[in-house]
BARO-215488 format. One record per residue (C-alpha): chain; x, y, z. Coordinates in steps of 0.2 Angstrom, whole numbers, plus 2048, in hexadecimal, padded with zeros to 3 digits. Each point is the difference from the previous one (the first is absolute). Layout:
REM residues N
A|X|Y|Z
...
REM end
This chain:
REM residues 582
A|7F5|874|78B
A|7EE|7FB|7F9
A|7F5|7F6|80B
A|806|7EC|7FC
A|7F2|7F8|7F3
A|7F5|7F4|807
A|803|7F5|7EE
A|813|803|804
A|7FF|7F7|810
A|7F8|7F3|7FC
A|80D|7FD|7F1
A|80D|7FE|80F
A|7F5|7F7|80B
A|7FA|7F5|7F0
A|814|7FC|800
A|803|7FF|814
A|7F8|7EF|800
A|805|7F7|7EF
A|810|7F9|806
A|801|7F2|810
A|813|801|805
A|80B|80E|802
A|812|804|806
A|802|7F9|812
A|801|80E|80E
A|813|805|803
A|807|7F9|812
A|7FF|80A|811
A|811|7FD|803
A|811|808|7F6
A|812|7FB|804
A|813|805|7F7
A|800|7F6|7F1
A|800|7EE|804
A|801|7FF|812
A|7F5|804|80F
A|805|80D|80A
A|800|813|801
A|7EC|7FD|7F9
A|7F2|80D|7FE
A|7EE|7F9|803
A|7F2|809|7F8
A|7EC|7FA|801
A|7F6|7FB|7F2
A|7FE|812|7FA
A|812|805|7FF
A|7FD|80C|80E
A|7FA|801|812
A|7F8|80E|808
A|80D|80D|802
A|809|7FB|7F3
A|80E|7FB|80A
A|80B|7F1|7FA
A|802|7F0|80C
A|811|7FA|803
A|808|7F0|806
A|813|7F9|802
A|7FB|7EF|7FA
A|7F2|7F4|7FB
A|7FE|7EF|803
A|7F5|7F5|7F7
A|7FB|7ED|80A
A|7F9|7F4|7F9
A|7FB|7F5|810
A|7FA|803|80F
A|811|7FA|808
A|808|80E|7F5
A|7F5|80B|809
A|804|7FB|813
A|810|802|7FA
A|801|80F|7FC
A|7F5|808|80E
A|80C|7F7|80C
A|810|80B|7F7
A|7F5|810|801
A|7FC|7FD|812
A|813|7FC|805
A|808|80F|7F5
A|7F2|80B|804
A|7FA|801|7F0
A|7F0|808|7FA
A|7F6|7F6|7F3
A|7F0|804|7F7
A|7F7|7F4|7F4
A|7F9|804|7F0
A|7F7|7F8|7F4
A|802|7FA|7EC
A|7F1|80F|7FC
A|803|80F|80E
A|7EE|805|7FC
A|802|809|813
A|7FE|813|7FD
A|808|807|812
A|811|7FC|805
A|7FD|7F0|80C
A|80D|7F4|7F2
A|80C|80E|804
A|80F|7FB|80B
A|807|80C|80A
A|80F|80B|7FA
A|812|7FD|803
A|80C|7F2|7FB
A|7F7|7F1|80C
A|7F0|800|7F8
A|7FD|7EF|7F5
A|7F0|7FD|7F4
A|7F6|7F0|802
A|7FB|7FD|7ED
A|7F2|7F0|801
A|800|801|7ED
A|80B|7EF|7FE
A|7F7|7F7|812
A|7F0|7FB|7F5
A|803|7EC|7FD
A|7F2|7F8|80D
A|7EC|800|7FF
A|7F9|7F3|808
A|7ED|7FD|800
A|7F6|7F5|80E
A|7F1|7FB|7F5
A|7F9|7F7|810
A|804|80F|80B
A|7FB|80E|7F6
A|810|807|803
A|80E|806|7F5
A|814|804|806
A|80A|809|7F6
A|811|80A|7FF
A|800|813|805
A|806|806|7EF
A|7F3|7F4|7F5
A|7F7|80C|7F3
A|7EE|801|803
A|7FA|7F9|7EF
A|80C|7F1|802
A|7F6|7FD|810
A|7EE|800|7FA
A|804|7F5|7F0
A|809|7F3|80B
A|7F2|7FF|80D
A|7F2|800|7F1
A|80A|7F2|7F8
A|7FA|7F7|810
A|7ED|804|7FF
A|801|80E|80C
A|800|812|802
A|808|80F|80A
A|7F1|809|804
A|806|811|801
A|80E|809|7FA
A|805|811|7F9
A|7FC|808|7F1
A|811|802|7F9
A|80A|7EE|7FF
A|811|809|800
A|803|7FD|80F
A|80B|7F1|80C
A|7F5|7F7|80C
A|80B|807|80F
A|7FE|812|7F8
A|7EE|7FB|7FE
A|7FE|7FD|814
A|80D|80E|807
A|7F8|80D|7FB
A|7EC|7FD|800
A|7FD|7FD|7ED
A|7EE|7FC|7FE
A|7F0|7FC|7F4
A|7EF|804|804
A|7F4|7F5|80C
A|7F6|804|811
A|7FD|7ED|7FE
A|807|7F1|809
A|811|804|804
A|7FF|810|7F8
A|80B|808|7F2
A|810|803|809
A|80E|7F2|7F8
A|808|800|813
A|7F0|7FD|809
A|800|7EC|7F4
A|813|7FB|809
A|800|7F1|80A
A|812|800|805
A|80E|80B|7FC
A|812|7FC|7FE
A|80D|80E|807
A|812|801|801
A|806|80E|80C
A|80D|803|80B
A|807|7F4|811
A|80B|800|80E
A|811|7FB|7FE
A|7FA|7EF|808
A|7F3|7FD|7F3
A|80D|804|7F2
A|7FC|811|7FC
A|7F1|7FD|7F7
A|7F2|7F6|800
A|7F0|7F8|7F5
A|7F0|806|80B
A|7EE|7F5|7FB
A|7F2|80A|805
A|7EE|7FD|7FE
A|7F0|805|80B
A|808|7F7|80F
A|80D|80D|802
A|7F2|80C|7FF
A|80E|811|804
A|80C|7FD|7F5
A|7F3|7FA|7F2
A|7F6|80C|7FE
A|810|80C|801
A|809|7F6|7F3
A|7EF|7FE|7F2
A|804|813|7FD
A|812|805|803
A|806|80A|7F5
A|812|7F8|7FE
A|802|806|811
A|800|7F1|80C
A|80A|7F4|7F5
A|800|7F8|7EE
A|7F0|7F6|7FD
A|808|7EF|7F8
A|7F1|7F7|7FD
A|7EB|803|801
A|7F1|7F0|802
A|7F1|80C|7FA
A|7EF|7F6|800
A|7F7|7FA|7EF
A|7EE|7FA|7FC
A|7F9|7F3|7F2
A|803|808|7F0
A|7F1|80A|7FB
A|7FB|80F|7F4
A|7FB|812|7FE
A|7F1|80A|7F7
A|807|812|7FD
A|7F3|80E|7FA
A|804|813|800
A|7F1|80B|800
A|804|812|7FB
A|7F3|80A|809
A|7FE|811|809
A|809|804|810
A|7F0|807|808
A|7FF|7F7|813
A|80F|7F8|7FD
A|805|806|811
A|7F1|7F7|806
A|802|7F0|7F5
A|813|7FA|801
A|7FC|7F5|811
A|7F0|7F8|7F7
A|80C|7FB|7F1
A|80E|7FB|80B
A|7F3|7F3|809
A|7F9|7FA|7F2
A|80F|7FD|7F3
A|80C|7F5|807
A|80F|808|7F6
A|7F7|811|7FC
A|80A|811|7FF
A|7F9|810|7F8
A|808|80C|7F5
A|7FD|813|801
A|803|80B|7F3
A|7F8|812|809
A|802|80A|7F1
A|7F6|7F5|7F7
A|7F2|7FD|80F
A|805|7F0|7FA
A|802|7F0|80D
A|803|7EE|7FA
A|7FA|7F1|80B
A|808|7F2|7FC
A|7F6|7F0|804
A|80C|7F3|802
A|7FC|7EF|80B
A|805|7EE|801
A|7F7|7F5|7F4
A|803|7EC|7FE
A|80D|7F8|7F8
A|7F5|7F8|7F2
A|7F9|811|7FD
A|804|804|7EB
A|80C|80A|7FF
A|813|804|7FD
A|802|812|800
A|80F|80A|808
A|802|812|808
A|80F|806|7F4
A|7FE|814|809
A|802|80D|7F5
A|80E|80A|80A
A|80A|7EF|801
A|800|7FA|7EE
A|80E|805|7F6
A|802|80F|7F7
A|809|806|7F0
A|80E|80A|807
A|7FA|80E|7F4
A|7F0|802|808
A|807|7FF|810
A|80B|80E|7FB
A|7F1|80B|7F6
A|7F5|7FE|80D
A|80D|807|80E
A|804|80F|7F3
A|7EE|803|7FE
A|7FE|802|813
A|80E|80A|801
A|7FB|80D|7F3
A|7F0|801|808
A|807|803|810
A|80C|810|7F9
A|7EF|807|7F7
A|7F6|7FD|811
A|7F4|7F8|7F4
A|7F2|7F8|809
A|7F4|7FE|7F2
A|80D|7F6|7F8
A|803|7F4|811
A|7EE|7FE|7FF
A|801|7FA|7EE
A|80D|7F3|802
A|7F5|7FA|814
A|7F1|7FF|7F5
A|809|7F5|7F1
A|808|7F4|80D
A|7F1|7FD|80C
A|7F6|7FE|7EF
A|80E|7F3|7FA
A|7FF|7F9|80D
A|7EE|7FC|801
A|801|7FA|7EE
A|80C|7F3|804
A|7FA|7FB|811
A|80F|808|807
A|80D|7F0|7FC
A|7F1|7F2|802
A|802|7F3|7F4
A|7F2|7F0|7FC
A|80D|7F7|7F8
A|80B|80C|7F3
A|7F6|810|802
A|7F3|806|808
A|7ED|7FC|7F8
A|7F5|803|810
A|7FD|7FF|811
A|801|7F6|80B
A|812|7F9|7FF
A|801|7F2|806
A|813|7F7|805
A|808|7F8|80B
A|807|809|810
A|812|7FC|7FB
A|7FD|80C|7EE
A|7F4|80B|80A
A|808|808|810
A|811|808|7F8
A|808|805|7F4
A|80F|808|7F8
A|805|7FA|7EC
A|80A|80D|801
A|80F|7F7|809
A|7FF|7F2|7F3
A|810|803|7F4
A|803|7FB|7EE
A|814|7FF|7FA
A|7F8|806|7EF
A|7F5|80F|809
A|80A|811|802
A|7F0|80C|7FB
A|7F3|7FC|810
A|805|801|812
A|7F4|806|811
A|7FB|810|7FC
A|808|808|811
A|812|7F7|7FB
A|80B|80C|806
A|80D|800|7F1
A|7F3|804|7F1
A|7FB|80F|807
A|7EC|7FB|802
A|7F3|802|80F
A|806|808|80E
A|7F6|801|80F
A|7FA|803|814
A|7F8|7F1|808
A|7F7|804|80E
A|7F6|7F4|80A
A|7F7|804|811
A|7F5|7F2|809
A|7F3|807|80A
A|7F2|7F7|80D
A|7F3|7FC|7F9
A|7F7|80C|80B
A|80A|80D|7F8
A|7FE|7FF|7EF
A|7EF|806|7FC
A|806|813|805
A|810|800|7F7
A|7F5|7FA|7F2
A|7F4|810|804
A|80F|80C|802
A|807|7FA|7EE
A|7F0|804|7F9
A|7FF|80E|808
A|811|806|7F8
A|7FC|7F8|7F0
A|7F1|809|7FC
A|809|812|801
A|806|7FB|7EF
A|802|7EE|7FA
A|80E|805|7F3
A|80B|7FF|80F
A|7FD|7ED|805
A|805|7FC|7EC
A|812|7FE|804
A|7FC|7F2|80C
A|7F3|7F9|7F4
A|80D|7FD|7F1
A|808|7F2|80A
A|7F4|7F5|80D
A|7F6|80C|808
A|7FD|7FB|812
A|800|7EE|801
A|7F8|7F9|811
A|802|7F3|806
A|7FC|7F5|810
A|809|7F4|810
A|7FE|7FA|80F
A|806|805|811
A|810|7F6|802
A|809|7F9|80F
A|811|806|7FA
A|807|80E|809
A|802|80B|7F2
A|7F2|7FA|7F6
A|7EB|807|802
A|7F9|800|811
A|7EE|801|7FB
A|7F9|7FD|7EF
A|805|80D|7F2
A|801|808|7EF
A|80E|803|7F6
A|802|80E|7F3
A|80F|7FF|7F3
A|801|810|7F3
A|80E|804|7F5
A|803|810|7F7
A|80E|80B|7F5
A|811|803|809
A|80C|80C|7F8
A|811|7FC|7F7
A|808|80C|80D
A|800|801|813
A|7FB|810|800
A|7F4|801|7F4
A|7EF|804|805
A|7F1|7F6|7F8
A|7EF|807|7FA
A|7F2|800|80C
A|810|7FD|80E
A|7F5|803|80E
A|7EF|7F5|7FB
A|80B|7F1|802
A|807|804|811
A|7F2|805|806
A|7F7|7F1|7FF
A|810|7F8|807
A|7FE|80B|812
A|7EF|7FA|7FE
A|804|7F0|803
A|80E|7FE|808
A|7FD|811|80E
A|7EC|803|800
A|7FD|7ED|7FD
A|80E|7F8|80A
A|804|7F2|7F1
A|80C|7F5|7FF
A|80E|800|7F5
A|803|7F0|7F4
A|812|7FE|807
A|803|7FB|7ED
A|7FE|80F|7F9
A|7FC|813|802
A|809|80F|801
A|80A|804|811
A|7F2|80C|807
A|7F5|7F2|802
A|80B|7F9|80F
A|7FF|80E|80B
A|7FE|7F9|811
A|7FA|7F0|7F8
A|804|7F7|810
A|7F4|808|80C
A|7F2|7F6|7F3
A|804|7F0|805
A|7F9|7FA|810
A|80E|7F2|7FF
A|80F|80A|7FD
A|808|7FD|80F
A|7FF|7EE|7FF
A|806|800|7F0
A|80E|80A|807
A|803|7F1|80F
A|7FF|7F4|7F3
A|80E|80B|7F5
A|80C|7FE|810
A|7FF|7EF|802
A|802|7F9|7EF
A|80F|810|7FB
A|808|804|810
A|80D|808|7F6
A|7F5|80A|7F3
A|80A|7F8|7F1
A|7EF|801|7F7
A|7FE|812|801
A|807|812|7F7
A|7FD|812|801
A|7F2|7FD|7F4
A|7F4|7F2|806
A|803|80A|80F
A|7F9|810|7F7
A|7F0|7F7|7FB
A|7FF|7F5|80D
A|800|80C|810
A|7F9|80F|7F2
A|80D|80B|804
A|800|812|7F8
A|811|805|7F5
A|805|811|801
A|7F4|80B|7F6
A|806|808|7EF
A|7FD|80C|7F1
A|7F4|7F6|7F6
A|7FD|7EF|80D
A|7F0|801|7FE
A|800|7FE|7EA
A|804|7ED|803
A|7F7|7FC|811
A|811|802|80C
A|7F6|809|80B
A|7EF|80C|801
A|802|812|7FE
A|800|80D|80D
A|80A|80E|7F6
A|7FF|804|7EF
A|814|7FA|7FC
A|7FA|7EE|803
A|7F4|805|7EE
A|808|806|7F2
A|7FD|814|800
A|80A|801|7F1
A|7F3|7F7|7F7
A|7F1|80A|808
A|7FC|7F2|80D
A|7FE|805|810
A|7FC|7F7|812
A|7EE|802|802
A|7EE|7F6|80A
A|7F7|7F4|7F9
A|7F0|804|7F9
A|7F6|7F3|806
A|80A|7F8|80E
A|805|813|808
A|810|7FA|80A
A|809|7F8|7F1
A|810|80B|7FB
A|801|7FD|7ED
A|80A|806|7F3
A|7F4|80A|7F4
A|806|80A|7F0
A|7F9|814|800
A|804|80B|7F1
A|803|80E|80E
A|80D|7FF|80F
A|7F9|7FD|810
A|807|805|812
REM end
């Protein structure tokens, strides 16, 4: 097809934003008609990584924390396997999956949501594992205080939120980690026939083992019940984004860190483009009353979800590159216009914005449903055929990150068309945290880079410029040593994820003693978890299942073929060729 117009872009992207609710995300978890059992749980997307479906017998759905001890204790007795999953199932590997057979029982906290209790003296708030994370920042605001950090994306439950490592951006303080501002952590798990078969464990730093296994678990240890996470006195933040070019940004991202208390930076490399966003703590009398409503969170006509998606898609089939470099430069230009989502008061009139923390640290409007609204949703809602989409996310040492930076660069400047495919969504969003105590959190200080990019319809579809975006994935997670975000990322990014934690084995000691009888486990926290390799085959390699040595794990058929990296020489990609290869 022809290259997208810019003027027609910004026609969608003029209509992405004029509407403030949408149709509500579907739910994770489907059942036979009107019961609970024989169930099917899917994540957000509608899909996890290797497009398997998760099973499970039966689902249960407490609303107390008694309902919980309860119904560990069954699990332990019968030998039952359970896994908890949340109301959103934003997770992107299978840790919610519970392990196959007919003993396997889902955990749903959806319904165990009923108790936030602020401390105003303490600075402290306690609150129920499956409390949304909005309905937690407005009830301690309400109080005059505020969480200080918390992730990007509010669609999440406050145990999901700790479990798995969710974040914001701060090298200050505590730093930007959510798990590194607990106090004490609520867990049921599993007991002796003595103690009842299970039992509610209260950890804090004075059990320092089994707490800093527990603040990121995983679902693994036992079912967090309920979180005390730290506040301060309310307060509010200045947000600016300077669009500027990407020269010394390799050299520049520790100065910004150390200056902004809440600064990230967005890289757009085809467009030598990197936006610093200065964003720090101002007082609470400071004029203002601005929010962040992000762009990619608002909601979207359903119809400009779906145009958008066809549009990639044809420019995929026509290996159009000019065209994806259109629509990357009307969307970062959009976005720039707009202050990507910032808002002074209805729209956005100039920087600074300036609001309180509680309208400025998340966000996600596209959750909010309307009984009347059937034509907006999220525009990676899984039944209106919108944006679909890898999410990779690798955290780095600091020390680290200024070569992986160089090598991109490196890559980039062979032709920048091929980074456009990446620049049509976030670009590289950095971010920064602390070195954490938990055991599978950050030893040292570091770096977090999230980028998202096209996924095919099909399995075995391969995607233009395949081998640019694993590339820079063996760049990170092989040649760089990064971290996974265990949230998200495709399955080769846990390839003996375990030898890069210093802690593992404590964690592991901490896993025997609090689940003796592995109820919290399956195949597939267990795949993610220890990295094991699945068997290799024809086309693994398409949708990240594993990297490729021969040209099967490609797609040959198409004219991709196993091949080096250009700029990081041991990375095996998948590279399309107009002539076979041997």
């Amino acid at each position: 097809m022809a290259n997208p117009t810019p003027h027609l872009l910004l026609l969608f992207l003029s209509l992405w934003t004029t509407t403030t609710t949408a149709i509500p995300p579907p739910p994770p978890i489907h059942c036979t008609a009107g019961t609970t059992t024989n169930c099917t749980l899917h994540n957000s997307y509608g899909i996890w990584g290797d497009r398997k479906d998760c099973f499970a017998p039966t689902v249960v759905y407490p609303t107390t924390q008694h309902q919980l001890l309860s119904i560990v204790a069954n699990a332990t007795k019968n030998k039952l396997k359970l896994k908890p999953v949340s109301k959103f199932s934003h997770t992107i590997p299978k840790f919610a999956c519970p392990a196959t057979g007919s003993s396997s029982v889902l955990v749903s906290t959806e319904n165990y949501n009923g108790n936030v209790e602020v401390d105003v003296a303490g600075l402290t708030v306690t609150v129920d594992s499956g409390v949304g994370l909005r309905d937690l920042i407005d009830r301690v605001e309400e109080e005059g205080l505020s969480l200080v950090v918390g992730p990007y994306w509010e669609g999440v439950s406050v145990g999901g939120m700790i479990s798995s490592g969710a974040h914001g951006s701060s090298w200050w303080g505590k730093g930007g980690s959510v798990h590194d501002h607990v106090v004490k952590i609520e867990m049921v798990v599993s007991a002796k026939e003595s103690e009842g078969f299970a039992k509610i464990v209260s950890l804090d730093s004075s059990n320092y083992e089994l707490f800093n296994a527990a603040k990121v678990s995983l679902g693994t240890l036992g079912i967090i019940s309920k979180v005390t996470l730290s506040l301060e006195k309310a307060f509010k933040r200045s947000i600016t984004y300077n669009f500027t070019d990407d020269v010394g940004l390799e050299d520049v991202f520790i100065r910004h860190a150390k200056a902004h208390e809440f600064g990230d930076i967005t890289w757009y490399p085809s467009k030598h483009t990197a936006v610093y966003r200065y964003d720090d703590r101002v007082p609470l009398t400071t004029k203002g009353d601005g929010t962040n409503d992000f762009l990619g969170f608002q909601s979207n006509l359903i119809a400009v979800s779906k145009t958008t998606r066809a549009t990639e898609k044809s420019l995929e089939k026509a290996k159009n590159l000019k065209g994806k470099c259109a629509m990357a430069s009307t969307f970062i230009g959009y976005k720039k216009l707009i202050a990507n989502g910032l808002k002074n008061n209805i729209i956005f009139t100039g920087y600074p914005v300036i609001g309180r923390q509680g309208k400025m640290q998340t966000s996600g409007s596209c959750l909010y449903s309307s009984s009347s609204d059937v034509l907006n949703s999220c525009a990676w809602d899984p039944r209106i055929d919108g944006l679909f989409f890898y999410e990779t996310t690798a955290i780095f040492p600091v020390d680290k990150f200024r070569d992986f930076i160089h090598d991109v660069k490196m890559l980039r400047d062979l032709n920048p068309e091929i980074f456009c495919d990446v620049d049509i969504y976030n670009g590289f969003l950095i971010r920064f945290i602390k070195a954490s105590s938990a055991y599978l959190g950050q030893a040292v200080d570091s770096v977090v880079v999230d980028f998202n990019y096209y996924r095919a319809d099909s399995a075995m579809t391969p995607r233009l410029n395949q081998d640019v975006m694993e590339e820079v994935e063996q760049m990170a997670f092989l040649k760089y040593e990064a971290r996974p975000h265990w949230a998200k990322n495709r399955k080769v990014a846990f390839s003996k994820v375990l030898n890069k934690y210093k802690n593992f084995n404590k964690f592991l000691a901490a896993k025997k003693m609090m689940d003796p009888q592995n109820i919290f486990t399956s195949e597939w926290s267990d795949e993610l978890l220890f990295g094991r390799q699945v068997e290799d085959f024809d086309g693994c390699a398409l949708e990240g299942e594993c990297v490729c040595s021969e040209h099967r794990h490609c797609s040959p058929t198409n004219g991709y073929f196993c091949q080096f990296g250009r700029v990081y020489k041991e990375a095996h990609v998948c590279r399309y060729s107009q002539s076979s290869m041997s």
